[in-house]
C-alpha positions in Angstrom: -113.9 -174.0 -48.2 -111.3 -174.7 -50.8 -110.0 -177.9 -51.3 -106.0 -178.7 -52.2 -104.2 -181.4 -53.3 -101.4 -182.2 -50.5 -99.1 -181.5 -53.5 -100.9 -178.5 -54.3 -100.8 -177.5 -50.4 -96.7 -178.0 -50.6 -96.6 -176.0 -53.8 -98.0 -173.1 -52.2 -96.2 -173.5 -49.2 -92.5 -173.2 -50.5 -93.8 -170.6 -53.0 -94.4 -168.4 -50.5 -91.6 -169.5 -48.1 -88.2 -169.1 -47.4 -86.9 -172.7 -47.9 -87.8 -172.8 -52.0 -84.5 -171.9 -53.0 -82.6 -174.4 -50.2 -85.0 -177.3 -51.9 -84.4 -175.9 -55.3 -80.7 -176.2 -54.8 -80.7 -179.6 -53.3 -82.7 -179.9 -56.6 -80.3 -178.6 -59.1 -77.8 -180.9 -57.1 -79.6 -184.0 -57.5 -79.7 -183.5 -61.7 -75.8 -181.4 -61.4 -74.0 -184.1 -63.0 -76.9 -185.3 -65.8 -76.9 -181.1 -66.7 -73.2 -180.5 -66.6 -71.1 -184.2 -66.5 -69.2 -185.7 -64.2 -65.9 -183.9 -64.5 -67.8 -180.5 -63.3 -69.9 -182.6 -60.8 -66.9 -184.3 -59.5 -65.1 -180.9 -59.0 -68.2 -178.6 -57.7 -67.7 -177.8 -54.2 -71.3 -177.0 -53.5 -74.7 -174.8 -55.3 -76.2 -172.3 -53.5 -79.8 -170.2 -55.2 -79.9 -166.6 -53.5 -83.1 -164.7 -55.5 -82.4 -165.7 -59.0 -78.5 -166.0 -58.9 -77.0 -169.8 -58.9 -73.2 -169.6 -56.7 -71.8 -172.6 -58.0 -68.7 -172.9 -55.5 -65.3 -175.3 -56.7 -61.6 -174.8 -55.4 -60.6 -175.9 -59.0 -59.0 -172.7 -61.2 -59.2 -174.2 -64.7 -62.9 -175.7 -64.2 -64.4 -171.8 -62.6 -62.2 -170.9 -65.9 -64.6 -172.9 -68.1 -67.8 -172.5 -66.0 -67.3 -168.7 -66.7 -67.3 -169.0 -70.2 -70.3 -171.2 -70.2 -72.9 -169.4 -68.1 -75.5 -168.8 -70.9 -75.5 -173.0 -71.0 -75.9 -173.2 -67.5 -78.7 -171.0 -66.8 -80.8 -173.0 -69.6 -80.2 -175.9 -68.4 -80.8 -175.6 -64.8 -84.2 -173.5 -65.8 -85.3 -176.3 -68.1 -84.5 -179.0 -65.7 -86.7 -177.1 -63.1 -89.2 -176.3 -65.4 -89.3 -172.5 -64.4 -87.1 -169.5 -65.3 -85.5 -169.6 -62.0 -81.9 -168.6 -62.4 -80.8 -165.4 -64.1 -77.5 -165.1 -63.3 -74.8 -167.7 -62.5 -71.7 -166.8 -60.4 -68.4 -168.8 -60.0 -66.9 -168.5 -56.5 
């Protein structure tokens, strides 16, 4: 019988189910202002992770303007805050 780490246990558990991206975006949420800055914290409506596509949601038309233009930065930064290539496309709504 194999023997795992409680951590180890959760690991595989999310890995293979369907709440890893609902904790991974409570994740990126928690770091959201370190990654981005308060303005575009202040001003994001919410972050949803569907597959490897990031929805960063905001009702603001000049700050979806600027997150458009800087979606190469964002999807660096949220994969090197989570340590994993996890996002691969980001998409304003």
């Amino acid at each position: 019988m194999a023997e795992f780490s409680i951590q180890e246990a959760m690991q595989e558990f999310l890995r293979k189910s369907r709440l890893k991206s609902g904790i991974q975006a409570v994740q990126i949420q928690d770091v959201w202002e370190e990654l981005m800055g308060k303005t575009i914290a202040k001003y994001t409506n919410s972050i949803k992770i569907i597959g490897s596509t990031l929805f960063i949601i905001s009702d603001v038309a000049p700050l979806k303007n600027e997150l458009m233009y800087q979606k190469e930065i964002i999807i660096e930064r949220v994969n090197e805050a989570m340590g994993e290539k996890l996002i691969k496309e980001v998409v304003i709504q």
